[in-house]
PyMOL commands that place a pseudoatom at each C-alpha (Angstrom):
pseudoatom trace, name=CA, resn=UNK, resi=1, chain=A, elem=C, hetatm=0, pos=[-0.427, 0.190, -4.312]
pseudoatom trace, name=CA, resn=UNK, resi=2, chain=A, elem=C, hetatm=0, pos=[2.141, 2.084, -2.502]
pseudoatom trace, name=CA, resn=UNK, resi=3, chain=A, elem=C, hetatm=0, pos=[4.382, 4.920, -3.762]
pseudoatom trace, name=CA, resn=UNK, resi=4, chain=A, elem=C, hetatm=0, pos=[8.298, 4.669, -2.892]
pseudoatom trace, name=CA, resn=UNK, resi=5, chain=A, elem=C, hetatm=0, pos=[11.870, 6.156, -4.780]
pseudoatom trace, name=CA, resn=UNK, resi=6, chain=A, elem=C, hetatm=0, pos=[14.148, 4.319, -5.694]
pseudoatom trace, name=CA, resn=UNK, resi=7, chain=A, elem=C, hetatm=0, pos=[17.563, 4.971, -4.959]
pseudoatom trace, name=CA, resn=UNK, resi=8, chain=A, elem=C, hetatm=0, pos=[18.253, 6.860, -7.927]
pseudoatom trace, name=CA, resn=UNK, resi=9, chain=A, elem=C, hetatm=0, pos=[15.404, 8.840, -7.497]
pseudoatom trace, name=CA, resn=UNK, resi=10, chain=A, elem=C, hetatm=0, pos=[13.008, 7.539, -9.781]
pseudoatom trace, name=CA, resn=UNK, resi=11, chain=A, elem=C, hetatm=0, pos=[9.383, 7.178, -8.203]
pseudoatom trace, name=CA, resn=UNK, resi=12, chain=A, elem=C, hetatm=0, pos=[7.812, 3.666, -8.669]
pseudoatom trace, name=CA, resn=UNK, resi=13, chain=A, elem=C, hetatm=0, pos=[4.794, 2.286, -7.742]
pseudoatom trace, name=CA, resn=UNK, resi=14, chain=A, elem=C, hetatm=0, pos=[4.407, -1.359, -5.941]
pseudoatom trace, name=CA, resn=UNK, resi=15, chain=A, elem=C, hetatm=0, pos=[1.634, -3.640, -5.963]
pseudoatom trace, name=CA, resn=UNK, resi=16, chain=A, elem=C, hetatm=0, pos=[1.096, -3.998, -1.307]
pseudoatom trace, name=CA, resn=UNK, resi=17, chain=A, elem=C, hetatm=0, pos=[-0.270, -7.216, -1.683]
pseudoatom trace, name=CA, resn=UNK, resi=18, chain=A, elem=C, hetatm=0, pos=[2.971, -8.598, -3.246]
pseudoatom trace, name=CA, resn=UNK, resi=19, chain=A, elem=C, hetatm=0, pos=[5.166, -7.380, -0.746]
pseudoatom trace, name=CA, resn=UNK, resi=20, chain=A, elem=C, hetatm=0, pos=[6.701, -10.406, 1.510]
pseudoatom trace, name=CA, resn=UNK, resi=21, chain=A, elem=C, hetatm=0, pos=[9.378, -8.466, 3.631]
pseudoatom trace, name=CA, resn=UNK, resi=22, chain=A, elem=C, hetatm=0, pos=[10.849, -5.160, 4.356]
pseudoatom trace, name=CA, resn=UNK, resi=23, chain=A, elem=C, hetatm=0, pos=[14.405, -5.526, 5.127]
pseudoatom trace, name=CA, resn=UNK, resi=24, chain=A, elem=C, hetatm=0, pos=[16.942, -2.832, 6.189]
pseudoatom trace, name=CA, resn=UNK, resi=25, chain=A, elem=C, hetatm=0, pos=[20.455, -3.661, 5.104]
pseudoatom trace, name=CA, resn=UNK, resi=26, chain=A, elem=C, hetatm=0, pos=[21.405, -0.842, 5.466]
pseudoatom trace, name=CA, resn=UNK, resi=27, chain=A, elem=C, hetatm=0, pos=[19.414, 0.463, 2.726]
pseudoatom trace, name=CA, resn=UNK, resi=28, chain=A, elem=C, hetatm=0, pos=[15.075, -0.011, 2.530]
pseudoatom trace, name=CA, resn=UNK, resi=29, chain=A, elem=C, hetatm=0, pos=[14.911, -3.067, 0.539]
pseudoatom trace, name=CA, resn=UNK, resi=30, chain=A, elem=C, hetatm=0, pos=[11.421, -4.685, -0.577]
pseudoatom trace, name=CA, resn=UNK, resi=31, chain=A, elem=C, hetatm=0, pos=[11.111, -8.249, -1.322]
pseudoatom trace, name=CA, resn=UNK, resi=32, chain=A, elem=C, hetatm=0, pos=[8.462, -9.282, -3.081]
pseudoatom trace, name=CA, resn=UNK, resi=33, chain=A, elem=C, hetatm=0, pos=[6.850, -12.591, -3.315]
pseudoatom trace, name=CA, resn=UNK, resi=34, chain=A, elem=C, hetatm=0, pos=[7.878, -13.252, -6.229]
pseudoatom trace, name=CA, resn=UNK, resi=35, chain=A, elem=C, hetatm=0, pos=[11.813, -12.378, -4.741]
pseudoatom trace, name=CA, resn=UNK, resi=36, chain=A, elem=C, hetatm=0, pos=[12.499, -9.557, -7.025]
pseudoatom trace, name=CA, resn=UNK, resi=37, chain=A, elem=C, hetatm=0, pos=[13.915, -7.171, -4.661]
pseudoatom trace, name=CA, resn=UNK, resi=38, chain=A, elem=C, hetatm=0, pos=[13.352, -3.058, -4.581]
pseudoatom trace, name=CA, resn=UNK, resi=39, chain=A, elem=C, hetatm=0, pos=[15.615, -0.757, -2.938]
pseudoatom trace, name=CA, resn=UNK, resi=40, chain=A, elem=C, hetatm=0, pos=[14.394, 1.962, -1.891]
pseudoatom trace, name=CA, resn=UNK, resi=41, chain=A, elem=C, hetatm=0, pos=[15.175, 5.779, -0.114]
pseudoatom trace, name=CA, resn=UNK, resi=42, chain=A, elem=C, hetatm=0, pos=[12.507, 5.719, 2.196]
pseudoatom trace, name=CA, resn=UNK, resi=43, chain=A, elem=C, hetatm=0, pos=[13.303, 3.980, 5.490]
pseudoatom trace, name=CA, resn=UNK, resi=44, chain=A, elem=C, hetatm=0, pos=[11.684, 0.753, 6.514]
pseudoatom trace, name=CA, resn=UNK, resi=45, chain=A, elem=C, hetatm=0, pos=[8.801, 2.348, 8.952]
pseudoatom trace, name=CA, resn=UNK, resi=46, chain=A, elem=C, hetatm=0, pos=[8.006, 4.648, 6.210]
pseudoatom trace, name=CA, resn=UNK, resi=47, chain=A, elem=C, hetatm=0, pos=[7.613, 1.669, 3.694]
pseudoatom trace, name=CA, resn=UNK, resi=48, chain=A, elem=C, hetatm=0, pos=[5.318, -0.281, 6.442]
pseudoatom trace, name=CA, resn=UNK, resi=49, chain=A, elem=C, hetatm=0, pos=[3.151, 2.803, 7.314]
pseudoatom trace, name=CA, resn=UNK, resi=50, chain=A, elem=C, hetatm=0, pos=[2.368, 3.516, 3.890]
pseudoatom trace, name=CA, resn=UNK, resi=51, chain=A, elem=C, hetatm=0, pos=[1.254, -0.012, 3.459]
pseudoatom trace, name=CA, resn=UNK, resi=52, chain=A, elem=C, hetatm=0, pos=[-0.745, 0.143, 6.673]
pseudoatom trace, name=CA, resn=UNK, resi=53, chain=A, elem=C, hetatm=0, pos=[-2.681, 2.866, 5.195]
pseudoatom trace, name=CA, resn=UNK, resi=54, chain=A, elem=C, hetatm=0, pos=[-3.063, 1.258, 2.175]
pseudoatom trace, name=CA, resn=UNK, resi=55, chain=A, elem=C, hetatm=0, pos=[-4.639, -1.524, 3.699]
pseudoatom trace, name=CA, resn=UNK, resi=56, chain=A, elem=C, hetatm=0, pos=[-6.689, 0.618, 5.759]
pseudoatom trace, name=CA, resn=UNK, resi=57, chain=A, elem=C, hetatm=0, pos=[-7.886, 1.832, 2.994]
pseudoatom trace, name=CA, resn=UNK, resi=58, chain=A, elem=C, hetatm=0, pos=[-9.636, -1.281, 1.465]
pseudoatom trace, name=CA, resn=UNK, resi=59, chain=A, elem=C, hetatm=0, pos=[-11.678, -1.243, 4.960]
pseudoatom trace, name=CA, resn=UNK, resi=60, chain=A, elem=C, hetatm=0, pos=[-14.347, 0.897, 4.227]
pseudoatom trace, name=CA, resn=UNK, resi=61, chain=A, elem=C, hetatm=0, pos=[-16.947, 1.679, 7.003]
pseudoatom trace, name=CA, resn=UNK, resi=62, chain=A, elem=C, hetatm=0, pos=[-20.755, 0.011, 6.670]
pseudoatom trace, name=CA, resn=UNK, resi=63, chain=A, elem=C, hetatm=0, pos=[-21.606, 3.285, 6.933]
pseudoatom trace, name=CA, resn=UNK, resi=64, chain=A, elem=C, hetatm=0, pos=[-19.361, 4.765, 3.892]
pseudoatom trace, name=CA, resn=UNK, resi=65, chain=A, elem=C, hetatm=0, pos=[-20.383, 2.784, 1.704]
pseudoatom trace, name=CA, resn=UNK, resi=66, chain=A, elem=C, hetatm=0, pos=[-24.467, 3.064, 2.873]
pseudoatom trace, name=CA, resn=UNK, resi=67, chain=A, elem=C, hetatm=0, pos=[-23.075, 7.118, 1.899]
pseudoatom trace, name=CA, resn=UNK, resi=68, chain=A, elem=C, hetatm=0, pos=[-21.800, 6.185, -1.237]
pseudoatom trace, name=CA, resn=UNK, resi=69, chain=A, elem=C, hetatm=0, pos=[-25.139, 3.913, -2.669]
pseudoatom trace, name=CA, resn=UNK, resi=70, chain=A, elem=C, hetatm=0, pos=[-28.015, 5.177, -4.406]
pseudoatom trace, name=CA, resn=UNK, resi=71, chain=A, elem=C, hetatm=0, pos=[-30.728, 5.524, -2.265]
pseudoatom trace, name=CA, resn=UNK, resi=72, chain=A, elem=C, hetatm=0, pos=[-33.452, 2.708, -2.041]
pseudoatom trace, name=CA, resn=UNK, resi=73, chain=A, elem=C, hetatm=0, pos=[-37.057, 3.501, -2.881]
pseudoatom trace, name=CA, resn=UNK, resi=74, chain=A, elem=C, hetatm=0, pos=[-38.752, 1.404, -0.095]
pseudoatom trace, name=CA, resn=UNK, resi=75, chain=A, elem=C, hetatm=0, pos=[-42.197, 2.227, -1.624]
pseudoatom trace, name=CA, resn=UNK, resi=76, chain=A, elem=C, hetatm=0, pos=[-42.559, -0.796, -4.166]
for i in range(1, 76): cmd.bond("trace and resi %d" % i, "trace and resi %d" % (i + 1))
show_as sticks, trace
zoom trace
């Protein structure tokens, strides 16, 4: 999920993995897949890093999520 403002300033908050295309015309405007459209303030690099990291998010490192686990007792 990213974060973006609409253009009359309200925040909203769209689903990444339903976003098909970022257009800019001249305004941000998000199409999603299932062609409702979103126009937005932020411009369309903004819109595409914020997915990026959104994405890169979901990749956790092995060794994060080793971190994150209970530890094994190895003695049984």
């Amino acid at each position: 999920m990213i974060a973006v403002t609409r253009l009359d300033g309200t925040r909203v908050v769209v689903n990444a993995e339903l976003i098909e295309t970022i257009e800019a015309v001249p305004e941000t405007v998000i199409v999603l897949v299932t062609r409702r459209r979103i126009m937005v303030r932020e411009p369309v690099d903004e819109v595409v890093e914020r997915v990026l990291a959104y994405r890169r998010g979901l990749v956790m490192p092995v060794d994060a999520v080793r971190g994150a686990l209970p530890a094994r007792d190895t003695q049984e």
